[in-house]
N, C-alpha and C positions, 0 to 999 in steps of 0.2 A: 326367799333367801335374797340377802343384797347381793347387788350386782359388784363383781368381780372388781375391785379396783387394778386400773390399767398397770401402775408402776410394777403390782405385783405380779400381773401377768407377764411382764414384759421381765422380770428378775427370773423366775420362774424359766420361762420359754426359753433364754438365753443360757442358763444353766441344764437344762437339758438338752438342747442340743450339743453339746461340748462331749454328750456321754457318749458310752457307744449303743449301738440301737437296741443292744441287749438288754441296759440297765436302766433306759429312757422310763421304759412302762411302771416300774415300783419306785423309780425318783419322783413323779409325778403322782404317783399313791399317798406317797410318806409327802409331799411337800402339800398335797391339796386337801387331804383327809378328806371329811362329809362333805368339802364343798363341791357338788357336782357340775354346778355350774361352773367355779374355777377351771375345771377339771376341765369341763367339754372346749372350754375355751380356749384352754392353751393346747388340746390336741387339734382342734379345727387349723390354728397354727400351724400345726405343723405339715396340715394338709397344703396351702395353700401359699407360706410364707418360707422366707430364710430370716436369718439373724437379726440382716443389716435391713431389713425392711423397718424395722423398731428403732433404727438410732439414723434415718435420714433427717435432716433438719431442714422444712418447707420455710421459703422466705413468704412467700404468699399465701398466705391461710385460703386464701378465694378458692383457692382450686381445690380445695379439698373441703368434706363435707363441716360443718361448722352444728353448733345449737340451735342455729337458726335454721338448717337444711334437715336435719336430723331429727326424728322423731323419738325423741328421748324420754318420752313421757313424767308425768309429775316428777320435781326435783325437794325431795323434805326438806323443810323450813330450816328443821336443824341439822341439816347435814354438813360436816366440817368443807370450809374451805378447799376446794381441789387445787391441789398440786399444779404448775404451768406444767400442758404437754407438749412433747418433742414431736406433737401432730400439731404445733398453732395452735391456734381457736378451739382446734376438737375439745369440748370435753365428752365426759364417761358416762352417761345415763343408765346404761345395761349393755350383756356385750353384743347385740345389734349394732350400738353406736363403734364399739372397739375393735369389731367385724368389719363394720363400713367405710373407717378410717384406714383401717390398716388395709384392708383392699385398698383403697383409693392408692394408699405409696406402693403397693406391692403390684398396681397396675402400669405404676409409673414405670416402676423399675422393670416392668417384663417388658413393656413397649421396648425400654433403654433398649435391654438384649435382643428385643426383634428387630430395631435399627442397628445394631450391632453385627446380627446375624446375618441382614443385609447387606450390611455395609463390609463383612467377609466372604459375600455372594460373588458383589460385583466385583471385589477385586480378583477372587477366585476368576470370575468370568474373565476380567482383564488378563491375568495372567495369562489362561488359556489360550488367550485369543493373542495374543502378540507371542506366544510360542508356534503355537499354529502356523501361524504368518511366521517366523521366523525359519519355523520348519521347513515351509513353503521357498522358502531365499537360500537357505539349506542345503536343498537338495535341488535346486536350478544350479546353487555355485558347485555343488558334487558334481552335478553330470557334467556341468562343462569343464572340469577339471577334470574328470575322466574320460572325457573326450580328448581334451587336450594332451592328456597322459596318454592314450592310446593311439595320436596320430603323432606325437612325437615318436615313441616307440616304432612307429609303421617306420616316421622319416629314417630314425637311427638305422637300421636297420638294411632300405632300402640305398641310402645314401652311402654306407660303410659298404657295402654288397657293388655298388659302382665305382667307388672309391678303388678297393681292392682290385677290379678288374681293369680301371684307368693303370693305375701303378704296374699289374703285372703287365699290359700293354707294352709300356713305355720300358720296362726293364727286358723285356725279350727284343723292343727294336734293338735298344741301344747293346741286346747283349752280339744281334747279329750283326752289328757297326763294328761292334771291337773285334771281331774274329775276320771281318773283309779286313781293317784295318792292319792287325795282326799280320795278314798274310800277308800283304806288298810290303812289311815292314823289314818281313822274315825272306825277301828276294836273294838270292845271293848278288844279283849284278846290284839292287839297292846296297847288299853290306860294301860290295867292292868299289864300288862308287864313293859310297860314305867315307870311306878307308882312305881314298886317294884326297880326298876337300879333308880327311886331319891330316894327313900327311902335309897339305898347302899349309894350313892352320898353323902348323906347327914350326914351317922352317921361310913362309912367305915376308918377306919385307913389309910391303903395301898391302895389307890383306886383304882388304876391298877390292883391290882392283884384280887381284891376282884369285880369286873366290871367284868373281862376277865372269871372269875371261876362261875360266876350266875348261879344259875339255870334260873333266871328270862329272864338275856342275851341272853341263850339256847333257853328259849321258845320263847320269840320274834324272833329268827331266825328261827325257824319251823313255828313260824306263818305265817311270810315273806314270806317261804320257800311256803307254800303251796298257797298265794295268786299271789304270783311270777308264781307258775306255770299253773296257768289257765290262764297268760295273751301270748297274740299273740310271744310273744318274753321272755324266759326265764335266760336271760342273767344279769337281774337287780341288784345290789346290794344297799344296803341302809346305812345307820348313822345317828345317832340320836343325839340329845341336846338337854340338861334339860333347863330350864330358866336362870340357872345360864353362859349359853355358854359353859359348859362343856358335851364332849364328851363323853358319855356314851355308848354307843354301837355302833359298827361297823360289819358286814354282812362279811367282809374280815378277816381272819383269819391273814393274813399278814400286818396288822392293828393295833393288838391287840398293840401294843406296846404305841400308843398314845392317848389308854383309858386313860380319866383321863386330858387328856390336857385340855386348853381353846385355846377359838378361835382367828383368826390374826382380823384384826381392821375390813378389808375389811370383815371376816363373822361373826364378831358382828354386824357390818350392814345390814346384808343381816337378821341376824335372828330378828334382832330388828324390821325388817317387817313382819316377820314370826308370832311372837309373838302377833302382830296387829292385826292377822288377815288374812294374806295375805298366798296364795301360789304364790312363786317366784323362778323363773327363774335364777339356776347358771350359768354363763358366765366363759371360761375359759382363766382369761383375764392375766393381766401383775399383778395384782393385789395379785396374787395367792388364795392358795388354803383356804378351812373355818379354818382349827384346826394347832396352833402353834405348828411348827416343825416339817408340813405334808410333806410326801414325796409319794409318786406314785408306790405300789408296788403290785407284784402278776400278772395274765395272764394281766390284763388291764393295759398297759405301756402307753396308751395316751389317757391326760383326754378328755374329752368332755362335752356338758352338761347337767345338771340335775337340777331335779326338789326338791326343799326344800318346803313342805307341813305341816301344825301348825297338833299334835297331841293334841285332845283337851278331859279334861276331863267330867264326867257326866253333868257339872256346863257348858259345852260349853266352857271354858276357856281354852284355849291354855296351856300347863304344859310342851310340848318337840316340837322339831323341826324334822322331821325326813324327809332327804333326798335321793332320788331314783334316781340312776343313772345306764345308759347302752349303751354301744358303739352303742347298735340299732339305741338311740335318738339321737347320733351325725351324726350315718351315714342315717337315713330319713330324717334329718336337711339337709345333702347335697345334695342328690338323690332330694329332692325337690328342691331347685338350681340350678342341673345338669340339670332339665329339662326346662332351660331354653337357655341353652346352644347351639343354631342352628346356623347354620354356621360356618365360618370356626374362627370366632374373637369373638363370643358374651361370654359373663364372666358376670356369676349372683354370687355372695358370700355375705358372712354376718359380719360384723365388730361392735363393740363397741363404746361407745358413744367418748371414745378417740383416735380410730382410727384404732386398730388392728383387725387382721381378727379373725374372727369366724371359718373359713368352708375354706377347701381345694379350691386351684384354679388350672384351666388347665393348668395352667404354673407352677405348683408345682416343677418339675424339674427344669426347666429354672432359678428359681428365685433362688435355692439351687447352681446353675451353677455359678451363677455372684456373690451369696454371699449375695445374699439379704435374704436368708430365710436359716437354719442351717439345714445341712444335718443330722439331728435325731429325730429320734420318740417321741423325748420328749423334743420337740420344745414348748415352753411354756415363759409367761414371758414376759423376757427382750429379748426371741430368736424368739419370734413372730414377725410375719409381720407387720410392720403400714402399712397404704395405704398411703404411701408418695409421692409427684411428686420431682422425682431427677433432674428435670428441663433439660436433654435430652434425645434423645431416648435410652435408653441403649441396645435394638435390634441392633442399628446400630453403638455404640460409643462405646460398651463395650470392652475394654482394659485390662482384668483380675478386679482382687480385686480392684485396687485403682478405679475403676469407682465408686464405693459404700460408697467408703472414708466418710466419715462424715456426715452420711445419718440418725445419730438421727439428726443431724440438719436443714435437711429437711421438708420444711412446707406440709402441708395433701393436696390430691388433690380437687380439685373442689368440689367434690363429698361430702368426708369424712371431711371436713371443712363444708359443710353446714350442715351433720347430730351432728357435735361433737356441733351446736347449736340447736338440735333436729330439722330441718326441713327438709320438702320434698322440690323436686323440678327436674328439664329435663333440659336439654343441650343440643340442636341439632346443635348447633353453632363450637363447638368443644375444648377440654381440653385433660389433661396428664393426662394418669393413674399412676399407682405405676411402670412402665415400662420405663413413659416418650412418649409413644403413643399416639399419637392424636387422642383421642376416642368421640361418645357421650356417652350420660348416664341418667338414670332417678333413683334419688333412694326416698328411702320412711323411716323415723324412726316410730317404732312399740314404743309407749309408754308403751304399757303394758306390755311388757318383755326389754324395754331398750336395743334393739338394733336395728342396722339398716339393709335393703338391697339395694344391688347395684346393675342394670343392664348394661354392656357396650359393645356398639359395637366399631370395629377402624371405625374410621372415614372415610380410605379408602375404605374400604369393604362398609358401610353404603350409603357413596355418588357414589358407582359404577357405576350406568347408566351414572352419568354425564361426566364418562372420556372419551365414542364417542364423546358425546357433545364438550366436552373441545378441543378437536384434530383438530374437523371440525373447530371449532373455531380459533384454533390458525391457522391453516392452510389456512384461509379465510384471517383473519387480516396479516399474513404473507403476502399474496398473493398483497393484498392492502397496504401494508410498501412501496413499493418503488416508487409506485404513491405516496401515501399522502407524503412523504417526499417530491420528485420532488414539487408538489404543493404548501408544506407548504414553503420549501426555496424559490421557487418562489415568494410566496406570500410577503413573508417578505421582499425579494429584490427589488420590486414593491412599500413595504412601506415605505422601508426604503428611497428609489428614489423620493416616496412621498412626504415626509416629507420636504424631501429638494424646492421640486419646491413647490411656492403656487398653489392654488387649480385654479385660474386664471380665475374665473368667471365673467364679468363684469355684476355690474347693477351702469346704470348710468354712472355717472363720476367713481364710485368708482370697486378698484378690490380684491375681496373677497380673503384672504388669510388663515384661517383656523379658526371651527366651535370655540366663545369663551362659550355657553350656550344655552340650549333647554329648552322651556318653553310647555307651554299649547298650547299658544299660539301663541305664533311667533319663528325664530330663531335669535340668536346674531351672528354675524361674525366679526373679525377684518378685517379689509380693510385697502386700501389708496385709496386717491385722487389722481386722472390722473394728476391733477397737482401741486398740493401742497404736492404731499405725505406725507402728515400728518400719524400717525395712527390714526384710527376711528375704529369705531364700528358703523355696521350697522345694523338695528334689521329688520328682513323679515318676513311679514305674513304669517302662513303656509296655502299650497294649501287647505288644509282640511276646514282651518277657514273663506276663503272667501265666507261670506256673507254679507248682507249690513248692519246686527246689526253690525258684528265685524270691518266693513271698518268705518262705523261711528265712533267707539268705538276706532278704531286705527288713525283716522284723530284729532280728540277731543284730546287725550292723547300727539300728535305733538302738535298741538295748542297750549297746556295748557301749554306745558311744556318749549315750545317755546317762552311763551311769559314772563318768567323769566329770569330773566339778573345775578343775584345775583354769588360770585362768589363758594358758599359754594350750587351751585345745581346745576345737569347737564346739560354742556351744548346742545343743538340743531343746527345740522348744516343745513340740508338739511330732505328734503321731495321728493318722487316720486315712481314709479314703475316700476316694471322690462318690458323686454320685452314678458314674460309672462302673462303680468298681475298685479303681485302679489306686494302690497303695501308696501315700504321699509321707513325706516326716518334712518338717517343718525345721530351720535352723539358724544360727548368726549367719548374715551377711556380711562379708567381709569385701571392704573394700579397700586393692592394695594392692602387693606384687608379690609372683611368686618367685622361688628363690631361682627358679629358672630365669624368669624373666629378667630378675635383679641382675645376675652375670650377662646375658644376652645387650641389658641397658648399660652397665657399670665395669662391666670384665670383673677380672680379680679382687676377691676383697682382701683386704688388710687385715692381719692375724687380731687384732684387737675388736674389729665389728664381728668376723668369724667365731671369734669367744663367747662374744656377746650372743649372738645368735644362736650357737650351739648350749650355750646354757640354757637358756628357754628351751628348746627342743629336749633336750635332758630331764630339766624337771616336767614337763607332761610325759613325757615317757614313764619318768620314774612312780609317776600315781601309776598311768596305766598297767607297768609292770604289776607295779604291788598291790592290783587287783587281781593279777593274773593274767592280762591281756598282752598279746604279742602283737603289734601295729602288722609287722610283715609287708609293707608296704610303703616304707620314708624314705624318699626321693623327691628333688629340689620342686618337682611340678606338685608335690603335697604340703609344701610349707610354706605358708605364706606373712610378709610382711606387713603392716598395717598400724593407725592409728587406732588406739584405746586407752581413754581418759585421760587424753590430751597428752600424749607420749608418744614418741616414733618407733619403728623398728619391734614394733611388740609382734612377737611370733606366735601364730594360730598353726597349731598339726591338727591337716583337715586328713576325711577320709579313712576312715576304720571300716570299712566294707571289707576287709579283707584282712580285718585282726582275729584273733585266735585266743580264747580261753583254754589257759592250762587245766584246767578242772576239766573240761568237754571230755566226755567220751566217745568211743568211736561211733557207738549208734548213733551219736548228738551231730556228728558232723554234719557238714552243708557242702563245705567244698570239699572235695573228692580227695580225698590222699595219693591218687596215684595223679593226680594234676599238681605242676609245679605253676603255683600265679605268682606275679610280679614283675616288676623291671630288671629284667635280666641281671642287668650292669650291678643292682642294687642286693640282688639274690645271695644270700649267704653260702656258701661253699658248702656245709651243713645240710643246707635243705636241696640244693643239686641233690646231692646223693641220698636224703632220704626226704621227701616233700615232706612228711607228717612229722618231722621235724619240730619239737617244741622248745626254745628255750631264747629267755631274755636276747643271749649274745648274738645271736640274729638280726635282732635292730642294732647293735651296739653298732654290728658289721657295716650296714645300711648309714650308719651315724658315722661311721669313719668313711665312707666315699663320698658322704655328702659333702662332707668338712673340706676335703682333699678338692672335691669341685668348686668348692666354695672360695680357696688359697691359690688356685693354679687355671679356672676356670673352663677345667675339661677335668673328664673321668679319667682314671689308670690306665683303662686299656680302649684300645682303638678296634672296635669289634665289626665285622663284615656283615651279620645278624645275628641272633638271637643265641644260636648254637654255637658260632663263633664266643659269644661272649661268656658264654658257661662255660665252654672250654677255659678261656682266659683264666677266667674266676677259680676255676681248677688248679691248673697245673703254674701258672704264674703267681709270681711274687710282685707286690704293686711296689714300683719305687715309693719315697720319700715324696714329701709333698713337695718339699724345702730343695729336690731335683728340678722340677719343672715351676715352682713360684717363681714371678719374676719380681719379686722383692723378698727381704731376709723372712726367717720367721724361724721362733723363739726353737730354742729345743728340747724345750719339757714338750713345748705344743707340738713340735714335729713327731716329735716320741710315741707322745701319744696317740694321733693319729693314726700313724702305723701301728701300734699294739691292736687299734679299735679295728683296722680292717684285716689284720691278721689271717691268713688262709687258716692256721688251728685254732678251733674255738677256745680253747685254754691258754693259749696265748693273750686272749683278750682281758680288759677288765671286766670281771664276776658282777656286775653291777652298775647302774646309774650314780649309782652315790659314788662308786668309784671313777669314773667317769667327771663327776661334777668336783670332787676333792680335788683331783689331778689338775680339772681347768682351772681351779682355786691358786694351784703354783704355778701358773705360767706368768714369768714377768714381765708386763707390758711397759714400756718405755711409754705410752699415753694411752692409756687406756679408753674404751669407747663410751659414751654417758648417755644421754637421755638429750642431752646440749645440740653433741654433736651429731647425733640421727637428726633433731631439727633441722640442723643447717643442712645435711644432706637431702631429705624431702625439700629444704625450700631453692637447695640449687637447682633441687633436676627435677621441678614441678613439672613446667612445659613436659618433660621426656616421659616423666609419668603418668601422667594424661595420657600423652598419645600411647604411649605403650597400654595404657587399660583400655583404651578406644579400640586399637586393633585387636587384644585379643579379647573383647567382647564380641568381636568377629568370625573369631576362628569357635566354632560350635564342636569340633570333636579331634579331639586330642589322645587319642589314648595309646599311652606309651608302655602302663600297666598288659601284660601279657599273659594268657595260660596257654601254658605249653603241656605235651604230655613230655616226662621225663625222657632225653637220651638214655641209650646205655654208657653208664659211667667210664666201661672201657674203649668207646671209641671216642669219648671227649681228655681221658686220663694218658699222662706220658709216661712212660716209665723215670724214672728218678735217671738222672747219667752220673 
């Protein structure tokens, strides 16, 4: 028998694979009859080869077997002319020859895929390994972060816990100041004394001179004198003020001079509490001092502070102010601070509610050094401290004087900004002090004497332990730098290599070229045909999902979708499965925007493209209706815009996985009738309450919120999730589009709108055609054309690009939802 000619084998083989493996074996009966050697031929085929092994086109014949290489045995004299083959040089002696050719391409092509397969080894391996390492840098930066998280914790903690016990310290001395103080206030020879200096006050000429010469002044000072000396510390001196703010007696002989004054603003306020009622606490702040035109004179060169206590008479009534003051009370004020002082950075001090200090700090020197604090005793004022952050370290920057340059215009630090609003508060995090030191801090305001305390450590001393930690650390990830680099260029060089070649999968005819979208589902792939190289899109069932609900659910969805012709719906190429297994369908590629996308790039459209688009979506609908099919699933991420045949704006309704033949019976179902699928927002009112819900006006519903998003560029309702929105869908009425448009729009078109999304299905229009009639009278003022879509693709090219570059990024989107139904009465309102 002659030997098989090639072309026919190769027509043959290609036509049977196409079938399904069922109908291969009696195709190849009925195509070879007697010929058995055809026959053996094209099954060895199919042992051994794919499709596209028969249509590779060799530039170099050399590499593959030739007439010359090939022992093809006698060739008859009259044998016609053979055909050029798509093997070069091969020709056909018997199928030896047609066997040894087509291995030769079919060895080419397995190597491709075993450098292929390698070539997704090593990057596999790449991966692994610079996750690994990454893992490895991971969980060094974990631990030390939760190192750090647990010795901050310890500081907050222990520093709040010393805090608390510094402040209750200091408010029990000063509470037992106020009650000594209190009692020499409450003398009766101090009231009667007082009594007799307002009496002077009040009817003296010279009142300086005739204040300074009292006997009354005398005796108030022996009475002082002798209650001064029973207490722990004889150092105190006092000053008194009658009601009027005038100064009437002073304890300092070096004083006398400003008998007779009244008082600056800042100790008319202080006594105006005094007077109240109150004993209160002098501060020796920028404010100055209580009596107009005081000066600081005698052994006590530097004030500090004291206690101002109401002298009150027989009547209870306040009548003088008399203050007690003694270097003791300033230096137990510190000594209570210093003892807070452990280590070699911690700084506890006391500042006022505007910023300045209170109380000596360890850095007293230091600060006199750079200029920050005046080197004299009688630092006061405008020569006190604020606690400023001068916004760099000045331990490390300081430069003589000019570091300090314009440091009233320094804002307060961390600390002293949140007392100057009276509150407490801790910082383990880390801030400047008045140094510029990276410190924490806890501090606390005392409302009842109106100042605050501050505790701080440096931040380095505070986070010590963790600086082994940090070493081993850096010294580890060091260690690991010149692998993870080695890996990660590798990596990228592998991707970049990637990118370049397709992924070179074959199912079927078609060859996978890279992922275009992941679902729940299934996956999307661009591809071509082995022979047509079209681009396609091929969608693959994922291994996870094969079962026979899903296979039925994904044969049904080809079917359904396939059997629309229309040119505004996707189209169906192919149907089959891989050599896995796994159920693929084959379809148009679209390349283009979806309607989501479109508003996301463009906002609002104008009632005239809105038409336009909605008509297309219309008529595919209206075939699919009048098949019977219910989309149940049109929503802007399912409609997309796109070029075809050289026309813009041409709309494709993808996605019928989740349409619905009116004919199906209930045994025919796939998806479950007590599951409600779909986009909530898009769900018909209808199918909330009954899922198995069959009819047209459903999509109509679906086509009226599309439209509504499409004019306003948001949905009716503003939903919290999913049950929130079926509610919505329920019991609310969606405004007018023509409410939230922000341009006019026509009002047949607003009309209509609203009938299509209507909460009662009879409300609606009965139909597509009705539907498409109604867009037919809305009258555009410029209506949208085929012109104008051009020029809008060619303004926003750039924008369309990048928006299809990103979202060939985003791999899984699924906005499509199954729910099991609410009950209708806890999503339903009652009517008011």
């Amino acid at each position: 028998m002659a030997s098989p000619d090639h072309q026919r084998v190769r027509e043959i083989f290609l036509q049977a694979v196409e079938l399904p493996p069922e109908e291969q074996d009696a195709f190849l009966q009925e195509q070879c009859g007697d010929d058995s050697a055809l026959l053996a031929t094209v099954q060895r085929l199919f042992v051994h080869h794919r499709p596209n092994d028969l249509l590779l086109e060799v530039e170099e014949p050399t590499a593959l077997p030739s007439a010359a290489n090939i022992d093809t045995g006698p060739v008859p004299t009259d044998a016609p002319p053979q055909a050029a083959s798509p093997l070069g040089t091969l020709q056909f002696g018997d199928t030896k020859a047609i066997e040894s050719g087509l291995s030769a391409v079919g060895m080419m092509e397995r190597h491709s895929q075993v450098f292929r397969r390698t070539h997704k080894d090593r990057i596999w391996v790449t991966v692994v390994s610079v996750a690994v390492l990454l893992g490895l840098v991971s969980v060094g930066y974990w631990v030390h972060v939760s190192i750090h998280k647990a010795i901050g914790a310890s500081l907050r903690h222990s520093m709040q816990a010393m805090q608390d016990g510094q402040v209750y310290a200091i408010e029990t001395w000063l509470a037992a100041e106020i009650r000594l103080v209190e009692s020499w206030a409450q003398s009766p020879d101090v009231e009667s004394a007082v009594a007799e200096l307002q009496a002077i006050a009040d009817s003296a000429d010279d009142l300086n001179q005739s204040l300074a010469s009292s006997e009354a002044g005398t005796r108030l000072a022996s009475v002082m004198s002798n209650a001064i000396r029973s207490a722990p510390d004889d150092s105190y001196q006092f000053a008194v003020w009658n009601r009027e703010n005038t100064l009437i007696a002073d304890s300092s002989p070096e004083h006398a001079e400003f008998l007779g004054n009244g008082t600056t603003e800042y100790g008319a306020g202080l006594l105006s509490r005094v007077f109240r009622g109150e004993t209160v606490l002098w501060l020796p702040t920028k404010e100055g001092y209580m009596t107009e035109g005081f000066t600081l004179k005698g052994p006590v060169a530097k004030p500090g502070i004291a206690l101002i206590a109401p002298v009150r008479s027989e009547e209870e009534r306040p009548i003088a102010a008399i203050l007690i003051s003694s270097p003791a009370l300033q230096e137990r004020f510190e000594q209570l601070l210093q003892q807070a002082r452990f280590g070699e950075s911690t700084e506890a001090y006391a500042l006022t509610e505007d910023g300045y200090l209170l109380t000596e700090t360890r850095r007293t020197d230091y600060l006199k050094q750079i200029g920050r604090l005046e080197d004299s005793e009688h630092a006061f004022g405008d020569q006190a401290l604020r606690v400023t952050d001068p916004g760099t370290n000045l331990l490390e920057d300081f430069q003589g004087e000019v570091s300090v340059q314009g440091k009233e215009h320094w804002p307060l630090t961390r600390a002293a900004q949140s007392l100057s609003s009276r509150l407490d508060g801790i910082d383990v995090s880390g801030y400047r002090d008045y140094r510029g030191v990276e410190v924490v801090g806890v501090w606390t305001w005392i409302p009842a004497y109106r100042f605050g305390v501050i505790m701080e450590i440096d931040y380095r001393e505070a986070y010590s332990p963790l600086v082994p930690l940090r070493t081993a650390f850096v010294v580890i990830l060091a260690a690991l730098a010149v692998a993870a680099l080695t890996a990660i260029i590798t990596f990228f060089a592998l991707m970049r290599r990637r990118r370049r070649e397709p992924d070179g999968s074959i199912v079927g005819p078609y060859t996978l070229r890279s992922l275009l979208g992941e679902g729940g589902f299934a996956h999307v792939y661009l591809a071509s045909h082995a022979l047509l190289k079209r681009p396609t899109a091929v969608k693959i069932l994922k291994p996870e999902q094969m079962n026979d609900k899903n296979l039925v659910r994904f044969e049904r969805e080809v079917q359904l979708a396939s059997s629309l012709t229309h040119p505004n719906t996707i189209g169906i190429y192919d149907y089959g499965s891989t050599a896995e297994g796994r159920f693929y369908y084959a379809m148009e590629f679209i390349k283009g925007l979806s309607l989501k996308e479109l508003i996301d790039l463009d906002g609002p459209q104008s009632p005239a493209r809105t038409v336009w688009i909605v008509n297309q979506i219309c008529r595919s609908l209206r075939e699919a209706h009048g098949k019977g099919l219910i989309h149940r699933d049109i929503k802007p991420q399912n409609i997309m815009l796109c070029r075809r045949g050289g026309e813009y704006d041409t709309v494709k309704v993808l996605d019928f996985g989740l349409a619905r033949n009116l004919g199906t019976t209930g045994g025919n179902r796939v998806t479950e009738t007590q599951l409600l699928i779909g986009t909530p927002l898009y769900i018909a009112p209808e199918r909330i309450v009954d899922p198995a819900c069959m009819d047209p006006r459903s999509d109509i519903y679906s086509l009226g919120i599309l439209a509504y998003f499409l004019l306003t560029g948001r949905e009716p309702f503003d939903a919290a999730d999913s049950i929130d929105a079926l509610a919505q869908t329920i019991n609310r009425t969606a405004r007018r589009p023509s409410e939230q448009s922000p341009g006019p729009i026509p009002e047949v078109l607003d009309r209509l709108i609203r009938d299509c999304h209507s909460r009662a299905i009879t409300d609606r229009p009965e139909s597509m055609d009705v539907v498409l009639s109604r867009l037919h009278d809305v009258h555009l003022v410029e209506p949208w054309d085929a012109e104008q879509a051009a020029s809008w693709w060619s303004r926003h090219r750039a924008e369309v690009t990048t928006t299809m570059e990103k979202m060939a990024n985003v791999k899984d989107e699924q906005t499509t939802a199954t729910l099991v139904p609410p009950d209708i009465r806890d999503i339903t309102t009652k009517p008011t």
